[in-house]
C-alpha positions as CSV (number, residue, x, y, z in Angstrom):
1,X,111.1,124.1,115.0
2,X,109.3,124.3,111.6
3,X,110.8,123.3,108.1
4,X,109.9,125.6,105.1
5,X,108.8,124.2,102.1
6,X,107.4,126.2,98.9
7,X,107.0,125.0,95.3
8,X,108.1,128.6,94.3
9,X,111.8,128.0,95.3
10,X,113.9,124.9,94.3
11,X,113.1,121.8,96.3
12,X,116.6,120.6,97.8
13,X,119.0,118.0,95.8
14,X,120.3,116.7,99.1
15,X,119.6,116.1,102.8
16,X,118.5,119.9,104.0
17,X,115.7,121.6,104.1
18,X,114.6,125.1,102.1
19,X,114.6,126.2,105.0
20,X,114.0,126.2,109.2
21,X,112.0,129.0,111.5
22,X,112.9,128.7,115.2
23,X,111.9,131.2,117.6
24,X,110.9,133.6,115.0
25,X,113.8,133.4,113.1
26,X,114.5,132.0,109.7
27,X,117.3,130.2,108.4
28,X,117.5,129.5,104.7
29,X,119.8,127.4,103.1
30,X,122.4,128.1,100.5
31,X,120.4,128.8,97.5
32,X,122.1,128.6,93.8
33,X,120.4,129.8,90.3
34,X,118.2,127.1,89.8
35,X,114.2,128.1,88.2
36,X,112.0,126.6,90.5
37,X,109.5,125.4,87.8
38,X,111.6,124.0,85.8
39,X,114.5,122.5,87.6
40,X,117.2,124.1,84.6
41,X,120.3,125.6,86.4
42,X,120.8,128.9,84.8
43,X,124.0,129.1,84.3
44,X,123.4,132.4,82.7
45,X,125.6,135.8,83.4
46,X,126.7,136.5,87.4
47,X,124.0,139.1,87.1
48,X,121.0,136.8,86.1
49,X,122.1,133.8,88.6
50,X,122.3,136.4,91.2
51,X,119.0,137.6,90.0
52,X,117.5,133.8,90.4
53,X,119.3,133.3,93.6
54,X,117.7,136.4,95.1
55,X,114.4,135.4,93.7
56,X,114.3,132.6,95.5
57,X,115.5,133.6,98.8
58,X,112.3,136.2,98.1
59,X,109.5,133.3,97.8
60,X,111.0,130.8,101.0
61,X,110.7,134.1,103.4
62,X,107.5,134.6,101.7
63,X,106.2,131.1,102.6
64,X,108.3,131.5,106.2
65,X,105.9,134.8,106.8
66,X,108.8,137.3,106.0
67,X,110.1,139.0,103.5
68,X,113.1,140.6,102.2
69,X,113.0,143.7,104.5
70,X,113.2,141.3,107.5
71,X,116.7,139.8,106.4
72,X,119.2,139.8,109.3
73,X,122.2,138.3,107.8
74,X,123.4,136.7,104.5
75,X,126.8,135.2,103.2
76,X,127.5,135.8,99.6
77,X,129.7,132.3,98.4
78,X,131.2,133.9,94.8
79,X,133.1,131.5,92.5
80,X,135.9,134.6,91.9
81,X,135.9,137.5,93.5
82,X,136.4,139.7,90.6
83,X,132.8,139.2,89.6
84,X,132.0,140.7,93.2
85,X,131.2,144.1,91.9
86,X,128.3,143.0,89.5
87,X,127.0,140.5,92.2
88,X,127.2,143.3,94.5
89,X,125.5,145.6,91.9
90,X,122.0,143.0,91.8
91,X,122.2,142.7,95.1
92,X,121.9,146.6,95.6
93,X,119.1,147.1,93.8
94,X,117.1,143.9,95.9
95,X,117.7,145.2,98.4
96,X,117.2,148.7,98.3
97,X,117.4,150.6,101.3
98,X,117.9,147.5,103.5
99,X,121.3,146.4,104.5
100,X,121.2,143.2,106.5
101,X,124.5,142.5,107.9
102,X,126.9,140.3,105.2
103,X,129.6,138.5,105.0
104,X,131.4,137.5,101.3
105,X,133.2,134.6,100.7
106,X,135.4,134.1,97.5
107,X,135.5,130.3,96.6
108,X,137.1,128.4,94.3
109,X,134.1,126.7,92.5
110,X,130.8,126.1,93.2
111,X,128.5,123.5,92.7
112,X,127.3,122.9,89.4
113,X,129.2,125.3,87.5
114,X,127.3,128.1,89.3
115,X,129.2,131.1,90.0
116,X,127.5,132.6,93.7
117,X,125.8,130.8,96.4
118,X,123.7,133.0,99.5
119,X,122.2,131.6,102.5
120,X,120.3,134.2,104.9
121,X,118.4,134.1,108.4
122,X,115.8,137.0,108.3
123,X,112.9,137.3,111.1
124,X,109.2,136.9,110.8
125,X,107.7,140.3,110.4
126,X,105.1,141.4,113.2
């Protein structure tokens, strides 16, 4: 087992890691709309937190030795499930042509005051 660490995604506020590979297979923690840089929660629109969220899903595969095309699974944690649509939207176009398996969960609040939460587990590529 190997914990996944990179300065290019936020460093975690609690007990968990970025992230974990076993076997060849990553697991990566919830991740919210936080700049990585910076630290400042942006608690923008759904479209730019889901933008931020995805971004940093994008650098811990990167540091795991995957990438986006190698995502398996996410769960998609939305504060109300009227803003699915436009989450869905930004998630589209990150994804392109690749459709890892998903599951969407409507929640009453997140965290924070931020309004969608994903988690994946990708593989390593090749």
């Amino acid at each position: 087992m190997k914990k996944i660490s990179t300065p290019n995604a936020p460093q975690p506020a609690g007990h968990y890691s970025q992230a974990i590979v076993q076997a060849n297979t990553v697991y990566i923690s919830g991740q919210l709309a936080i700049d990585p840089q910076t630290g400042a929660k942006k608690l923008g629109s759904i479209e730019e937190q889901t933008e931020q969220v995805l971004k940093n899903i994008a650098a811990i595969l990167e540091a795991a030795g995957s990438d986006i095309t190698h995502v398996l699974k996410t769960t998609v944690y939305v504060s109300d499930i009227a803003l699915w649509g436009r989450v869905n939207a930004v998630y589209a176009r990150f994804f392109g042509d690749h459709r890892p398996a998903r599951a969407v969960v409507p929640t009453k609040e997140l965290h924070h005051g931020f309004q969608v939460e994903i988690e994946a587990i990708a593989c390593i590529k090749d």
